[in-house]
N, C-alpha and C positions, 0 to 999 in steps of 0.2 A: 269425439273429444273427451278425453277422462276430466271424470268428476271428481277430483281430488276431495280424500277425507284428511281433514287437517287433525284431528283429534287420533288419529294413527302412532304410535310407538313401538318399536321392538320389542318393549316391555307388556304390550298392550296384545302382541302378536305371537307371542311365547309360547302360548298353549298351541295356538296352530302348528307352530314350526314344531317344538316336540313331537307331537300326535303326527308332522308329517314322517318325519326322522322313524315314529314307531312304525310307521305305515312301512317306510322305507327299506327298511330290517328286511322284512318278509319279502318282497323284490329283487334284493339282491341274493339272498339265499336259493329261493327262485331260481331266477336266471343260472347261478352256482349249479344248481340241481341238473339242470334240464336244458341246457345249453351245449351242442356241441363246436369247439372252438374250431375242428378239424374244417367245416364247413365256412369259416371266415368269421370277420365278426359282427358281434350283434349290432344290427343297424334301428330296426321298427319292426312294430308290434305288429302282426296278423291276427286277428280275432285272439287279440289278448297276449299271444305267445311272441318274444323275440325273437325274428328271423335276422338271415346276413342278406344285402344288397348288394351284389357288384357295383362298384363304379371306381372310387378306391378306399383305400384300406385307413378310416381318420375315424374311426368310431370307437376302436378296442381300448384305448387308453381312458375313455370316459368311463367305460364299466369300473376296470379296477381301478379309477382315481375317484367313480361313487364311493367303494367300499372303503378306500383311504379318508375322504369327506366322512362317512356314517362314522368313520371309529372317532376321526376331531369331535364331535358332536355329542359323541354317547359315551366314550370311553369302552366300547367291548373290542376285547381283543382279537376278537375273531375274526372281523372285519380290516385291522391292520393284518392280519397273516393274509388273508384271500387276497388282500391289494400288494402286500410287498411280497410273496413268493409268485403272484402272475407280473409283477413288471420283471423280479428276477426273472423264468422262465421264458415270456411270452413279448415282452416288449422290446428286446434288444435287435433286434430288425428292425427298430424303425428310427434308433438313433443314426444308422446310415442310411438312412432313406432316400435318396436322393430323385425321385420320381415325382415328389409333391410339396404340396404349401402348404402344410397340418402338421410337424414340428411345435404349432405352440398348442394343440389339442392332445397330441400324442402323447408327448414326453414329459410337458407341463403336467398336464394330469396326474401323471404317474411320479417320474422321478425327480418332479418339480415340488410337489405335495409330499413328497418321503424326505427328499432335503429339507423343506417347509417343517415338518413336525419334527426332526432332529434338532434342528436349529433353535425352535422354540421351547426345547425338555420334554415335547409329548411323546417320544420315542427314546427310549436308550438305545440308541446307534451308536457302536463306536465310532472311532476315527477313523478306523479303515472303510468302512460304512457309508460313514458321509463324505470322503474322499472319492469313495468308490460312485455315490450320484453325482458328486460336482461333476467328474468326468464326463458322464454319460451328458448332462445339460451342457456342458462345452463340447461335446460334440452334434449334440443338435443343435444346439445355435449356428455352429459354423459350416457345418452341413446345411443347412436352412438359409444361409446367406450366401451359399455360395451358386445357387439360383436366381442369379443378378440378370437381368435385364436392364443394358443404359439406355438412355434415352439422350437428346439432342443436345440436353445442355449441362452434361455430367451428369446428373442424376440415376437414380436408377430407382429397379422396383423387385419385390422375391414376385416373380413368374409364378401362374396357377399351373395345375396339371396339363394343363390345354395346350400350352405352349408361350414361349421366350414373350410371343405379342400380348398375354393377358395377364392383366392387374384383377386377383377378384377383391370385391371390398371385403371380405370373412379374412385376406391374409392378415389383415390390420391387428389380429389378435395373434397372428404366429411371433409376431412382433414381442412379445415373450422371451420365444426361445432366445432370439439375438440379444435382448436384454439380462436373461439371466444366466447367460454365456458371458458376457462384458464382465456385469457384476462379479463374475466368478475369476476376472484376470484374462479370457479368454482375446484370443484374436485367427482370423481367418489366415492362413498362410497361402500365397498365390503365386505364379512365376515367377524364377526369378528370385525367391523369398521374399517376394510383397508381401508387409504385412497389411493387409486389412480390415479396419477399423469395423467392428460391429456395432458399436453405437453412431457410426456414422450414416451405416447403411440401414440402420434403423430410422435412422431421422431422415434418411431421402426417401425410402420407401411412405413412411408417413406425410412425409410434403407432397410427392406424387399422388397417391390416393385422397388428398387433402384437397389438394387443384383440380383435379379429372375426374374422382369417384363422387364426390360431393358438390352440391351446389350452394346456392347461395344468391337466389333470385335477382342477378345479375345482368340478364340478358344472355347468357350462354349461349343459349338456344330457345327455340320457341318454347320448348319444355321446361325450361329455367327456373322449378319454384324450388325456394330457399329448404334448404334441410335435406332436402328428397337427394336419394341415393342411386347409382348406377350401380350393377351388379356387377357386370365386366366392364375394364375398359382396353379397346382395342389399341396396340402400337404398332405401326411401321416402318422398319427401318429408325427406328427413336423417334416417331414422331405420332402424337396422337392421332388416331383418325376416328375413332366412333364408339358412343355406349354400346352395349351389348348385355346378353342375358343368360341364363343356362337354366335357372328354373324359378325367375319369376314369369311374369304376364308377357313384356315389353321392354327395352333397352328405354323406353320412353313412359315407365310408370316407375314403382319403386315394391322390390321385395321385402318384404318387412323383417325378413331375416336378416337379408344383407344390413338393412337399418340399423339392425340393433347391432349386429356384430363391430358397427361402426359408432356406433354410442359407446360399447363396453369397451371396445380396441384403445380410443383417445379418450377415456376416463383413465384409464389404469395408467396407461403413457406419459398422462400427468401427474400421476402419484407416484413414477416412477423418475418422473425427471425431477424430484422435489430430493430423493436420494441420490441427485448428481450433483458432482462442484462445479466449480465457473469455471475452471481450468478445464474439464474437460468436454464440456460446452463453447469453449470458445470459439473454436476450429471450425465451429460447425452453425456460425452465424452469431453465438450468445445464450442463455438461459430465454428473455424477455422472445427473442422472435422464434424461437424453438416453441417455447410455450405457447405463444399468441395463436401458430398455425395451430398447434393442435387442438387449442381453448376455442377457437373459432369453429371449428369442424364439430366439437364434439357438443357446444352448444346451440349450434345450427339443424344434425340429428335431431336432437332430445326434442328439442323445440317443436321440429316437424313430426315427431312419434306422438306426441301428448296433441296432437292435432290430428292425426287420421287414426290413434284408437279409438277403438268404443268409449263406452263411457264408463266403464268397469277396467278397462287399462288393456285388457286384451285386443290386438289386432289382427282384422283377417288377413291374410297370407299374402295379399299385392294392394297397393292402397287403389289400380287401375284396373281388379278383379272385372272379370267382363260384366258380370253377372252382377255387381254388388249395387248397384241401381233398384234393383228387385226389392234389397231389403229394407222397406223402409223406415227413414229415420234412423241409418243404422247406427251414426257416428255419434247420436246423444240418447242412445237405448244399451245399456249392456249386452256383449256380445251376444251372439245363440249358435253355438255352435253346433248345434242340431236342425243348420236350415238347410235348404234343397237346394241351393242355387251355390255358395262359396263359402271355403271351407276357412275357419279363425285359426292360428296359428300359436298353441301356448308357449311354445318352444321360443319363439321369436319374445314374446311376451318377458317371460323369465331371463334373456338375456341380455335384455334394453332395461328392466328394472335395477340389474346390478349396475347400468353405465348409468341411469338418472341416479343411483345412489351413490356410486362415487365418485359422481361429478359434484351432485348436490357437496358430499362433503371435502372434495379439493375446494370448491368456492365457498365456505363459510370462513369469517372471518376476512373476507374482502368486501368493505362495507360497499362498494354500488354493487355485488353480488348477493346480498345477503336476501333477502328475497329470494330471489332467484331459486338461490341454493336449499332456502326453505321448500320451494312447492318442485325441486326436484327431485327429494327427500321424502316429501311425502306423498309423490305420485309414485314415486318405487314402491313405498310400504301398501299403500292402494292396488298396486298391481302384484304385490305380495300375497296381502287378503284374499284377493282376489283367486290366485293361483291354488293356493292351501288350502284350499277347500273346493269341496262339491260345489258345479260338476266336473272342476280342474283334475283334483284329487282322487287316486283312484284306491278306492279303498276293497274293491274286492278282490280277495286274495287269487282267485284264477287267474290276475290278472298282472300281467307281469312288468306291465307298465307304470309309473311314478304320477306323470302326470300327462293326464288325459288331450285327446285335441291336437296332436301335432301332426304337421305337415312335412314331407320331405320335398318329395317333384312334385309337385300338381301337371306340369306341361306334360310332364311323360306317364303321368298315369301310376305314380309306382306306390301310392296310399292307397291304402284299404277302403272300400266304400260298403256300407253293411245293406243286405238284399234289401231292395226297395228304397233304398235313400238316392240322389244324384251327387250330394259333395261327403268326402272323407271327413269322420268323424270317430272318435270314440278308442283314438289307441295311440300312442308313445313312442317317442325317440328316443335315444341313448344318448344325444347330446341337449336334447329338453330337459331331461330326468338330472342327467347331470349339472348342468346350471340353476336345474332348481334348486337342489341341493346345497348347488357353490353359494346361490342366493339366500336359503335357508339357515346356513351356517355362518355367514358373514351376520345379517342380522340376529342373530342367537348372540356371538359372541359377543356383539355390542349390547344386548341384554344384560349379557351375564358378569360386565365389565372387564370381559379379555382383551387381550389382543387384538387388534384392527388385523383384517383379513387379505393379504395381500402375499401376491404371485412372488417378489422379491422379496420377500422376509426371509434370506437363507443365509 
């Protein structure tokens, strides 16, 4: 259970987040150096160095939408050229992508964050320019949506790579793309010349994952405790039949990844439906029950994440880790991510910090939230702390990784384990790296008195 420091501030954390940014510079240059892209992309670190993973292709966008985050942060221009000449060259295969549910990793990162800094004067982009990304995010929105799966009572969900029957809880963020596809005037064209509503099928996709991927200490099932996540969930024929997993513990514990991608997914979802009208909410049940489902899901998460981390904010990798018994006292002892028996997950950590932070601050200002929203607020900046430093932080230059500790598969074995240890330790994701990052820059900017950090600001 995290021990929240309430005397935490962005302002208080400023030195960390810079000193991380400096760290950061040299990482990406790195990678820049000594990465070949011919070979796929960089997934996780092998004794230090980025390698690429088969499985599929959702990791390249986070590289160069780092180097687009480092230039918001520092102003070097070196870092906007590396990110906007590889999304020019290297990304446009994946605005047709039509194989997967990473649309809002892929493109967001990239051509979502180079609209994002046009839009705001951090870039002189002409108009042909930013013409030319709105296009590419109206097309992966609509490409992204148009991996529908209905279900029995109209509804529907975007399908993972696995197939038409699976919902994973990580889509809840591609949820993005179809939103800043909307935003941009966009709509999906179907038979017929159906036009199809992408803000609608963004709100069934998040109802569906709302009701099946989350709980809510219900009685569901004998497994039923409130917060806790399913990773997959199985359909057939539209109709539910069973949790499922791919690389947590158990269809019947909870991945602390999927966790947080479902904390970060319906925080932002509600900061983004605060930039829709009634009118185009209405269709689609209202603002108030639009909201509610996603306010309920996303405080239900949060709720259960600030319960099965450590006490330092970090979580190990399944909250039903076989092993985690071993360590004792672990849930009111700060992590150790140097133990023998299960391996802590900073990746996970860093992505559930940005949902308790803007969740925290969509609930401020709703007086029976207000609490709330405090110790959501400053359990993010806790797991901030936390992250931004040793032994998160990796500050040695051999080492190509951002921050230290993540996990990809543990079921399949595919982490690094250093000779004579038993659980993975000691080396970096491209999608950790990068939401530290996304998480470092957001509270800077709120230091620095900028702009609020957000995927729709285009």
């Amino acid at each position: 259970m995290i021990r929240v420091d309430s005397e935490l501030t962005p302002e208080k954390l400023r030195p960390r987040i810079e000193r991380l940014f400096d760290v950061s510079a040299g990482k990406i240059r790195a990678i820049e150096k000594t990465f070949d892209a011919r070979r796929g992309s960089p997934v996780l670190t092998i004794r230090g160095v980025y390698a690429a993973r088969e499985w599929t292709d959702w990791t390249q966008g986070f590289l160069y939408g780092s180097a687009l985050l480092q230039y918001d942060a520092t102003g070097e221009e070196r870092f906007l050229d590396y990110g906007r000449r590889n999304t020019l060259e290297r990304m446009t295969p994946h605005l047709t992508h039509t194989g997967v549910h990473d649309h809002g990793f892929n493109c967001v990162s990239t051509y979502g964050n180079l609209l994002r800094l046009a839009s705001e004067g951090k870039t002189a982009a002409s108009p042909d320019e930013r013409r030319f990304y709105a296009l590419a995010l109206k097309v992966s929105g609509a490409v992204q949506a148009s991996r529908w799966s209905p279900i029995h009572d109209g509804r529907g969900f975007v399908y993972s790579f696995n197939g038409p029957h699976s919902l994973f809880a990580d889509t809840i963020r591609s949820l993005r793309s179809l939103a800043l596809a909307h935003r941009l005037g966009h709509v999906l064209a179907g038979e017929n010349d159906r036009r199809i509503s992408l803000l609608e099928r963004l709100v069934h996709h998040a109802a569906v994952t709302a009701e099946f991927s989350v709980y809510y200490g219900e009685g569901r099932d004998v497994y039923d405790v409130g917060g806790r996540v399913a990773h997959e969930s199985v359909f057939g024929n539209g109709i539910y039949r069973c949790p499922a997993t791919q690389q947590g513990y158990s269809p019947f514990t909870t991945w602390t990844r999927g966790l947080a991608w479902i904390m970060c997914g319906y925080a932002e979802e509600l900061e983004f439906l605060q930039t829709l009208s009634e009118e185009e909410l209405e269709p689609l049940g209202g603002r108030e029950r639009v909201q509610s489902m996603m306010l309920r899901a996303g405080q239900a998460t949060c709720d259960y994440y600030l319960e099965q981390a450590a006490q330092d904010g970090i979580p190990y990798w399944d909250t039903g880790a076989p092993q985690l018994d071993k360590l004792v006292n672990w849930a009111n002892t700060p992590a150790d991510p140097f133990n023998d028996f299960e391996p802590v997950d900073s990746s996970a950590a860093a992505i559930a910090a940005q949902g308790l932070w803007r969740l925290g601050n969509y609930l401020q200002g709703r007086h029976e939230s207000a609490e709330q929203a405090v110790g959501y607020r400053q359990a993010a900046l806790t797991i901030a702390n936390t992250l931004f430093g040793e032994p998160y932080l990796s500050t040695q230059p051999q080492h190509q990784g951002l921050i230290l500790h993540s996990v990809y598969h543990r079921p399949r074995g595919w982490d690094y384990i250093p000779p004579g240890r038993y659980s993975p330790c000691g080396e970096s994701s491209m999608w950790g790296d990068y939401h530290a990052r996304e998480l470092a820059l957001l509270l800077l900017r709120e230091a620095k008195g900028e702009p609020y950090l957000a995927f729709f600001s285009v």
